[in-house]
C-alpha positions as CSV (number, residue, x, y, z in Angstrom):
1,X,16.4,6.6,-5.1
2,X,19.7,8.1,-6.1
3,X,21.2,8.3,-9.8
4,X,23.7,5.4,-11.5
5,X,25.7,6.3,-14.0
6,X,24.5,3.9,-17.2
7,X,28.3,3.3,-18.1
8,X,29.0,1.8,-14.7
9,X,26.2,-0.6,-14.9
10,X,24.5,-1.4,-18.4
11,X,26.5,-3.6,-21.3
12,X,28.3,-1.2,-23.7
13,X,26.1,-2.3,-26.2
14,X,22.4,-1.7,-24.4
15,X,24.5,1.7,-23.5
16,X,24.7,2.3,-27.2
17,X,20.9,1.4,-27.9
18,X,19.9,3.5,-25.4
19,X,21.9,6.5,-26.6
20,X,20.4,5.7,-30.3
21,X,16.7,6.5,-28.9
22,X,17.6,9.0,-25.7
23,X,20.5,10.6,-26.6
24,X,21.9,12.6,-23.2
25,X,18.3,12.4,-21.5
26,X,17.3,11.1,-18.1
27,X,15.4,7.4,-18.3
28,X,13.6,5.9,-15.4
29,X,13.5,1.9,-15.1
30,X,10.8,0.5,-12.7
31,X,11.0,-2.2,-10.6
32,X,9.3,-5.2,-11.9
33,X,5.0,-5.2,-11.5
34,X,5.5,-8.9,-9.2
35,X,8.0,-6.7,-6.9
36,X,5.2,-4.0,-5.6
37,X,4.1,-4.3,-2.2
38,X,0.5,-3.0,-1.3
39,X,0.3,0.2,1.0
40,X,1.4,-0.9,5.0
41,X,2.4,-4.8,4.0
42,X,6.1,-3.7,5.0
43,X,5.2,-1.5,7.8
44,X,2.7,-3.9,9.2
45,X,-0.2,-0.9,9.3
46,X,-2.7,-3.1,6.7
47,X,-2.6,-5.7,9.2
48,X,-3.1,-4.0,12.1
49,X,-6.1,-2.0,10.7
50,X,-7.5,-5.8,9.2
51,X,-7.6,-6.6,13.1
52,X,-8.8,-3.5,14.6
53,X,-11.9,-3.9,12.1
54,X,-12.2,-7.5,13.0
55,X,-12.3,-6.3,16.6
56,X,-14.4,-3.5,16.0
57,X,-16.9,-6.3,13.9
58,X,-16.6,-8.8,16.8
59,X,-17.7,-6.5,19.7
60,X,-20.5,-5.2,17.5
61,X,-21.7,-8.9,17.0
62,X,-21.7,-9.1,20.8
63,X,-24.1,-6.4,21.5
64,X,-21.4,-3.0,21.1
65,X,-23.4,-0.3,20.1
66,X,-22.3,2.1,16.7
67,X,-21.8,4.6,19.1
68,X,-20.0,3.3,21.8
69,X,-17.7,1.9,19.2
70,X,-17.3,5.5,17.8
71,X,-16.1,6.8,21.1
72,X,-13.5,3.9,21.8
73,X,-11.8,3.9,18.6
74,X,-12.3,7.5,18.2
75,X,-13.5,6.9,14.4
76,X,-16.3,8.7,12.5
77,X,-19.5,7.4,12.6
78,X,-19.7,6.6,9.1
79,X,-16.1,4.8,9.2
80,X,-17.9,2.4,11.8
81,X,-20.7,2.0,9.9
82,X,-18.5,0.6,6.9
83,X,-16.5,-1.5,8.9
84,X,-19.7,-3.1,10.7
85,X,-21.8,-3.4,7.8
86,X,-18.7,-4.5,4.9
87,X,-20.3,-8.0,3.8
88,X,-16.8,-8.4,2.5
89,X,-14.4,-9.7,4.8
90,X,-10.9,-10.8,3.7
């Protein structure tokens, strides 16, 4: 994120307000809560790893075993474990 000069972009009078409180200091503005996206929804990753698990539940319904599961998705035993045994399922 690069810097803005407040003069070039806030009302004179917010500029002002501002200056009252932070006189000459550095003030950072978040994006609004409603705008923040979850880790991978823009880079697709969540979703992929929502259906690798749903594979990886589906083949061990079907008579995969933990271990051969381990070895194809080349995942810790435990990880399978969690994945296989989660109750809940988004």
């Amino acid at each position: 994120m690069k810097y803005v000069n407040a003069d070039a972009v806030l009302p004179k009078a917010l500029l002002e307000e501002i200056q009252r409180h932070l006189p000459g200091g550095l003030i950072y503005i978040p994006r609004p809560k409603d705008t923040h996206k979850k880790w991978g929804e823009n880079s697709g990753g969540r979703q992929l790893i929502r259906e690798r698990n749903h594979e990886i539940r589906q083949k061990f319904a079907t008579g995969a075993t933990i271990d051969k599961l381990v070895e194809q998705y080349c995942l810790s035993l435990e990880s399978i474990k969690k994945i296989v045994y989660c109750k809940k399922v988004k």
